[in-house]
N, C-alpha and C positions, 0 to 999 in steps of 0.2 A: 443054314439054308434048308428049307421044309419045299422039296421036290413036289411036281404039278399031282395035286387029287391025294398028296399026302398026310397022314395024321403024327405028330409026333407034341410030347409033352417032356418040358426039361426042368427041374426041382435044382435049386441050389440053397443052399443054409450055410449060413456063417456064424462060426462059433469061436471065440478067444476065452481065456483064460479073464478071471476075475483082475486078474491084476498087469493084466498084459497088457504094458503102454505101447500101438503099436498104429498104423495108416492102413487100410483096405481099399483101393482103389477098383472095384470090379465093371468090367467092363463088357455089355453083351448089345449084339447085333442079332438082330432077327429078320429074316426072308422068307415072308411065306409067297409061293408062285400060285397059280391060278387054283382056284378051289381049295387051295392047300388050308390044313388047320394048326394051328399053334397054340399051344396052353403053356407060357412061363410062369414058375413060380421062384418070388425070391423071398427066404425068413430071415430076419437078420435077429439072432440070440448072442451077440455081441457082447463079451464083456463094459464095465462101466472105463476102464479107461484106454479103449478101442474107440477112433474115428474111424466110419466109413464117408468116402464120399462116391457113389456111382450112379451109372450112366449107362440107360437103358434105351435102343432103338430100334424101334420096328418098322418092318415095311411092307404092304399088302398089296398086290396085284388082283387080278378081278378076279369076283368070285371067293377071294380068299377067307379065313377068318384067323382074327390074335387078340388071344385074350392074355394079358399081362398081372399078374396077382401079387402083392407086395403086404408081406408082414414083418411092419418092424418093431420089436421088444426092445433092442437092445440099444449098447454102444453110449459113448459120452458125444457126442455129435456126429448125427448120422442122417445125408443129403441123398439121397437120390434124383439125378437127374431123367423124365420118360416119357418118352418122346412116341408118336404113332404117326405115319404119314402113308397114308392109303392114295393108290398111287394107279389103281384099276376098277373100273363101273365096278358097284356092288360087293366093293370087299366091308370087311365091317371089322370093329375091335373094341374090346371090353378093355376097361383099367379098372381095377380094383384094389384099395390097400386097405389096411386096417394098421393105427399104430399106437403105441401107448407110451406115456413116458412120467418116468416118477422121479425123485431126487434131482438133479441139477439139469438132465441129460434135455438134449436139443433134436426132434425130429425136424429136416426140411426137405421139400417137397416140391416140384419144379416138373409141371405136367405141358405137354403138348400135344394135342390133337387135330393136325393137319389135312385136310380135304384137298386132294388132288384129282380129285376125279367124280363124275359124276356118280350120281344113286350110291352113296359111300353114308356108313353111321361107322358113328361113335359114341361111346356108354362110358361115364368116367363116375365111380362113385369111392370115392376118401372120407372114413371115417376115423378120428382120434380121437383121446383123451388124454390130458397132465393132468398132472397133482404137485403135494410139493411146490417147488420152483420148477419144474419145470416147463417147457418151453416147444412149442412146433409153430410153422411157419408155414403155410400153400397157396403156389403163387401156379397158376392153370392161363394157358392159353386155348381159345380155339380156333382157328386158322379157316376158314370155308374159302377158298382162291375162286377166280370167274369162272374157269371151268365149268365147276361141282355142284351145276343145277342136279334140283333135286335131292339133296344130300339133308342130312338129320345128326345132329349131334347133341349131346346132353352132357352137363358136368355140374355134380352135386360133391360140391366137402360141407361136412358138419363136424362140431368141435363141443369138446365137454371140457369144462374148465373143472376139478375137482376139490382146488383149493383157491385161497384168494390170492398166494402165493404165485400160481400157475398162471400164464400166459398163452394164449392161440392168437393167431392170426390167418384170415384168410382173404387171397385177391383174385379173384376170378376175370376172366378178359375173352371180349371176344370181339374177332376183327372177321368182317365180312365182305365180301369183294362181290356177292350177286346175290342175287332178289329171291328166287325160288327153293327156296331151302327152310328149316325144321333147326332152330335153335334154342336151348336154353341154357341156365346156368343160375345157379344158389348156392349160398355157404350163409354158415350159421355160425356162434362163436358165442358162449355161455352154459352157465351155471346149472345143474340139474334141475329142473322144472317145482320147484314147490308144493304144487298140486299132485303131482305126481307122488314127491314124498310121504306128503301128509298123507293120500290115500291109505299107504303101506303101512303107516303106521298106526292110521288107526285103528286098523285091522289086526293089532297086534306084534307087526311088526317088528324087531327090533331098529333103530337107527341105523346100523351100518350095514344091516343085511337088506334092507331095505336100500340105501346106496346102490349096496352090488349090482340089486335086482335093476333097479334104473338101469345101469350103466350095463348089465346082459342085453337087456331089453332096447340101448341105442345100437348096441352094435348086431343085433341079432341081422337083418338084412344083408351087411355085409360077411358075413361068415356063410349065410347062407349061400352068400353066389360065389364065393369059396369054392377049386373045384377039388375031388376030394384030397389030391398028391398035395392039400396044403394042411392035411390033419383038421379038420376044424373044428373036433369034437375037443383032442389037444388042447387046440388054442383056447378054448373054452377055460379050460382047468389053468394054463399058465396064466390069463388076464385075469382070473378069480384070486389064484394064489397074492398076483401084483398088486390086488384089490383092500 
């Protein structure tokens, strides 16, 4: 609970051993009260035979703000459930993840952004990339209830397929119960642009450094709304390494 006109920021990371067959269930609740601010961060560096599945909930009162930041690298199938239900005029909340996944492993993704109240935003942007076989999945709700005149919500996933091996999926949803509100929503799911390629390379480029460069270059926006307790300069160097 984040107490009225409070600021508080909580980091958690999860880390297994490479070969630790093992379940992670993590489970976080969030209450920010009037004006209050909240910055969660979750990184999951997951061994490859590590399931996580969790479950993240937020809840904003007026005036408040919760921005929720999720970076997942790791794990052999790794769900997160994240949920935001603003619940007071004028509270607002950011969703942010960034995820990557190579070899067999399975990122899933299960967003909700709830309007209980009027003059309420919400900001959801999910960017990934597989390679390999592997596999991600994002399935977004937006929720506006009759109350919540006035209200704005946006939710953007974009997906980089890096092999032909590799699968994304993305389902975006939005249920609306009044008229006077600010909605959008897009997801994307494909291959690194071509044009883009050939640019790079003709310029000398080599082929796979020129790859990278793409693929710095989709995710650069969300790194940058990354706040800083999520490393992002790091993250940089671990998704190049993965690269």
């Amino acid at each position: 609970d984040a107490a009225e006109n409070s600021e508080v920021t909580v980091v958690e990371r999860f880390t297994s051993g490479a070969d630790a067959r093992s379940l992670i269930v993590p489970v976080v609740r969030i209450r920010a009260a009037q004006s209050a601010r909240v910055t969660y961060v979750h990184i999951n560096e997951l061994g490859r035979a590590t399931w996580s599945i969790g479950y993240q909930r937020a809840s904003g009162e007026r005036d408040s703000s919760i921005s929720t930041n999720t970076v997942a690298l790791g794990g052999d199938y790794a769900r997160v459930r994240a949920g935001v239900r603003l619940i007071g005029v004028g509270a607002n909340a950011k969703q942010v993840a960034l995820y990557f996944a190579d070899g067999t492993q399975m990122h899933d993704f299960r967003t909700l952004q709830d309007h209980a109240a009027p003059r309420t935003r919400s900001d959801l942007l999910f960017k990934g990339a597989v390679k390999d076989t592997a596999k991600s999945v994002y399935t977004g709700l937006i929720k506006i209830r009759d109350n919540a005149d006035k209200s704005e919500a946006l939710q953007t996933n974009r997906n980089l397929t890096l092999s032909s091996g590799a699968w994304a999926e993305s389902v975006p949803n939005l249920e609306i119960e009044t008229n006077d509100v600010k909605c959008s929503h897009a997801s994307t799911v494909g291959p690194i642009d071509d044009d883009q390629r050939f640019y790079l390379e003709s310029r000398g480029i080599r082929p796979e450094i020129a790859e990278r460069l793409v693929v710095f270059g989709f995710f650069a926006d969300v790194i940058d709304r990354l706040p800083a307790a999520a490393q992002p300069e790091a993250l940089r160097e671990r998704v190049g390494v993965r690269l």
